[in-house]
N, C-alpha and C positions, 0 to 999 in steps of 0.2 A: 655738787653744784648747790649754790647756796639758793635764796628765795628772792632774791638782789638779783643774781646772776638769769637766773630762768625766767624773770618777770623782764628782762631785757631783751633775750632768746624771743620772747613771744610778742614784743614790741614789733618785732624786725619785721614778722610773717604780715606779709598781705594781709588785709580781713575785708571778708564780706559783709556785703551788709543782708543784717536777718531782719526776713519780716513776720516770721512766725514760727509756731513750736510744731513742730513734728508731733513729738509722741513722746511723754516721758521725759522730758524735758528737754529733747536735743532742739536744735535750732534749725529752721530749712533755710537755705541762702536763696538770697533773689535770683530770680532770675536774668539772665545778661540777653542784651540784644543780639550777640550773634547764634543763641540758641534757638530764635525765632526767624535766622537767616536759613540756618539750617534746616529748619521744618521746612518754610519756603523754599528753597532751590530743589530738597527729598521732593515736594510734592511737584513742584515743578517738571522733574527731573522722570516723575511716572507718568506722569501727560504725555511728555514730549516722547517717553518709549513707548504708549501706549496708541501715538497716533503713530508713530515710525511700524510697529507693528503691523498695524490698520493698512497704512500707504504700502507697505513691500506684499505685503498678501495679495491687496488689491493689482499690484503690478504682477508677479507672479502669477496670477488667474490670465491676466492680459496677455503676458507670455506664452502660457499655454494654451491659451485659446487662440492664437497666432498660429504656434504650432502644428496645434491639431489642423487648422482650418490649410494651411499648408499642404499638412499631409494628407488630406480628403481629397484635397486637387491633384497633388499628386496621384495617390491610388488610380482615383474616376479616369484621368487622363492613361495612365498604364491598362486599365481595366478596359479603353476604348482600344486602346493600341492593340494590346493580344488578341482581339478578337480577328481584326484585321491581317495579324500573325499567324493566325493557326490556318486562315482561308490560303494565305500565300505560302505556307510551310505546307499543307495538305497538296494544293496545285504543282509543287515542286516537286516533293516525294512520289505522286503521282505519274508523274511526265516520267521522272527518271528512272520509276518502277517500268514503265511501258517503256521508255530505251532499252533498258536492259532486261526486257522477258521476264520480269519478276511480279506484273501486274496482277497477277493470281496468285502467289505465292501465299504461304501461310504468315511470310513474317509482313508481308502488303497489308495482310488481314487483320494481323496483332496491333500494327500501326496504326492501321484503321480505327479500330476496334479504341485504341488509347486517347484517340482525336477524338474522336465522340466523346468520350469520357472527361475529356478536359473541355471541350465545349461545353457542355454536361453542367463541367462544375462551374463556368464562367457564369452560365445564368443563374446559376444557384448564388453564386458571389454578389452575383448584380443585385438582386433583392436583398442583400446584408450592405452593402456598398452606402455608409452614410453620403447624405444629401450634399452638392457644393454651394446651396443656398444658404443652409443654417448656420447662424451667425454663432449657436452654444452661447449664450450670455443668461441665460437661466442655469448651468451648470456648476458648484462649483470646483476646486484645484481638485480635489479625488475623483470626481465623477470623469473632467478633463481630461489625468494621471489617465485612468481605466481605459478611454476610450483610445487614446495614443495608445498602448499597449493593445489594444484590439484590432487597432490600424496596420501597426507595424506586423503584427503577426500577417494578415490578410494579404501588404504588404510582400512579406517575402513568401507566401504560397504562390503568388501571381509572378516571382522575379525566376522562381525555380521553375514555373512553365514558361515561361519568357522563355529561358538560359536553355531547356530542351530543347524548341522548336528551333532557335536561332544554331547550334548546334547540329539539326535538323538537314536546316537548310544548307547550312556550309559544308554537309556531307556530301547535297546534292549536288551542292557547286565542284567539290572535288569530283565523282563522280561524274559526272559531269564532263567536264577536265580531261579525265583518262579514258572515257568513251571518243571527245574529239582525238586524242592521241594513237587511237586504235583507228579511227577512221583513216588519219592522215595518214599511216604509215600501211596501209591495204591500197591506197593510192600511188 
C-alpha cells in the first residue's frame, strides 16, 4: 500500500477531537457527553438501590414485628387456655378414677403426680411469657428473628401439654362410655 493509498484509509476513520497530551506525546480525546450521562444514571442508579435497600429492611422489621406481635397473642391466649385445661382434664380423670375404683390407684397417683408437674411448669412459662403490650419497635430483624424462634419453641411445649390432656379427657369420655354400657346392660 502506497502513502496515497493510506493517507486516504485514514481520511475515512472518524476523528476525535484532542484537547491534550497524555504522556509522551499521545493524544487524550475529549470527552463526549454521553460519558457524563453515564456517570449520572451509575450514580443515580446507587441512590435509588440504596434507598430500595433502606425501604425493604425497613418493611421486613415491620413484618416481623407483626409477626412476633401475633404470635405473643397467640401463646398468652393458649397459655390462658391450658391452664383452664388441666383444671377440667384433672376434675375428669378424677370423677372417672372414682367410677371405676381406681381413685387410689398408683397409676391415679402418677397422673396426679404429672398434673402438678405440668401445672408446675405453666407458672414457670408464665414468668418467661413475653408481654401482649410491647409494641418491640426498639428491636431490630435479628433481635425479632431470635425472639420468634423462642416463641415458637414455648409454642409447641404448651401444644404438646395441650394435645395430652385433651387426649386425657377423651379417654375419660370413652370410659366413660363403656361404664354407662356396663350399667345399662345389669339393667
Amino acid at each position: 500500500m502506497n502513502d496515497r493509498q493510506q493517507s486516504w484509509l485514514d481520511a475515512q476513520k472518524p476523528r476525535a477531537h484532542y484537547i491534550g497530551v497524555k504522556s509522551k506525546g499521545e493524544i487524550m480525546a475529549e470527552p463526549h457527553w454521553t460519558s457524563y450521562i453515564g456517570m449520572i444514571s451509575g450514580l443515580v442508579g446507587v441512590l435509588v438501590a440504596s434507598f430500595s435497600l433502606y425501604k425493604s429492611s425497613k418493611i421486613k422489621t415491620l413484618d416481623l414485628r407483626l409477626e412476633l406481635k401475633r404470635a405473643v397473642l397467640d401463646i398468652n391466649s393458649l397459655h390462658e387456655n391450658l391452664g383452664e385445661l388441666l383444671l377440667r382434664a384433672k376434675k375428669s380423670r378424677e370423677s372417672m378414677a372414682a367410677a371405676m375404683g381406681d381413685f387410689k390407684s398408683g397409676g391415679m397417683k402418677l397422673w396426679g403426680d404429672e398434673n402438678s408437674k405440668d401445672e408446675n411448669s405453666l407458672q414457670e412459662m408464665k414468668l418467661k411469657l413475653p408481654s401482649k403490650e410491647n409494641t418491640y419497635k426498639s428491636k431490630n430483624s435479628e433481635e425479632l428473628e431470635a425472639m420468634l424462634v423462642e416463641i415458637h419453641a414455648q409454642k409447641n411445649t404448651l401444644l404438646s401439654i395441650k394435645d395430652k390432656y385433651i387426649e386425657s379427657m377423651e379417654k375419660d369420655v370413652k370410659d366413660g362410655g363403656f361404664l354407662r354400657e356396663q350399667a345399662h346392660k345389669r339393667v
